[in-house]
C-alpha positions in Angstrom: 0.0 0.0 0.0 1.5 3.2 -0.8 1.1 6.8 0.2 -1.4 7.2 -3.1 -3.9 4.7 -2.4 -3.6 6.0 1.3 -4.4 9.3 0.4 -7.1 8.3 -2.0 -8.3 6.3 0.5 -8.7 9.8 3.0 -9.9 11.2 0.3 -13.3 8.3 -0.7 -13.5 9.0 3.7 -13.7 13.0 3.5 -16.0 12.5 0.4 -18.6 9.6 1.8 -18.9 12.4 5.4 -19.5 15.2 3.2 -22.4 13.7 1.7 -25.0 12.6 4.9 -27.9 14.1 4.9 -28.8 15.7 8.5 -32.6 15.6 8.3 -32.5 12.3 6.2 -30.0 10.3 7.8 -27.7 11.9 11.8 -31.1 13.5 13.3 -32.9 9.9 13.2 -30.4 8.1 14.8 -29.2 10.5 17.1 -26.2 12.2 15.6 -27.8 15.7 15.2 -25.1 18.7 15.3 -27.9 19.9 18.1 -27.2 16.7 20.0 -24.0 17.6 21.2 -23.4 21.1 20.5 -25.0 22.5 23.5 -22.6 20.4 25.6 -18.7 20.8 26.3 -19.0 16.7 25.9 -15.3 15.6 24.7 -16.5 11.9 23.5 -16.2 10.1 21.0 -19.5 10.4 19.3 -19.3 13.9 19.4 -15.6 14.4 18.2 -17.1 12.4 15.1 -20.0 14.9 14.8 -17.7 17.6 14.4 -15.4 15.8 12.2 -19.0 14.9 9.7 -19.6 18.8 9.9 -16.6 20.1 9.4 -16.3 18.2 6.3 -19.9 19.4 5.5 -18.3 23.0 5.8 -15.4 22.2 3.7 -16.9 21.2 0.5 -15.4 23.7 -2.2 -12.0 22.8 -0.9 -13.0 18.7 -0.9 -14.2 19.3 -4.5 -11.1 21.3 -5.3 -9.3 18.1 -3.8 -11.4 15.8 -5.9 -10.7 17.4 -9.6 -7.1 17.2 -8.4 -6.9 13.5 -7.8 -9.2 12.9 -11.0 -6.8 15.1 -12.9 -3.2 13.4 -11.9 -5.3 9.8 -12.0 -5.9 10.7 -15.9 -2.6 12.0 -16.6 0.0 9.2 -14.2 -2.5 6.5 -15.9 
């Protein structure tokens, strides 16, 4: 395994958080930015809320990302 398919492998990870669906999918099952944000809660779940929203918030740079990888994929072959 080399530092490419790691880094693709972040990369499929940042993409598959960016994409959940708060009303549709977290809020059901109890993983609602609300849940935890009114706490100063260090756990687990809610470090991995923050991580899901902050790569909610980052989505130009994560697409940015993307056409980059798609881009030296086409060209390295």
């Amino acid at each position: 395994m080399g530092l490419s398919t790691l880094l693709e492998g972040i990369l499929l990870l940042a993409n598959a958080l960016a994409i959940l669906n708060e009303d549709r999918f977290l809020a059901p099952r109890g993983w609602a930015f609300s849940d935890v944000s009114g706490g100063k809660t260090k756990s687990f779940k809610a470090q991995l809320i923050g991580l899901i929203y902050a790569t909610q918030y980052l989505r130009v740079p994560l697409i940015l990302l993307n056409s980059i990888y798609i881009i030296m994929k086409l060209v390295s072959g």
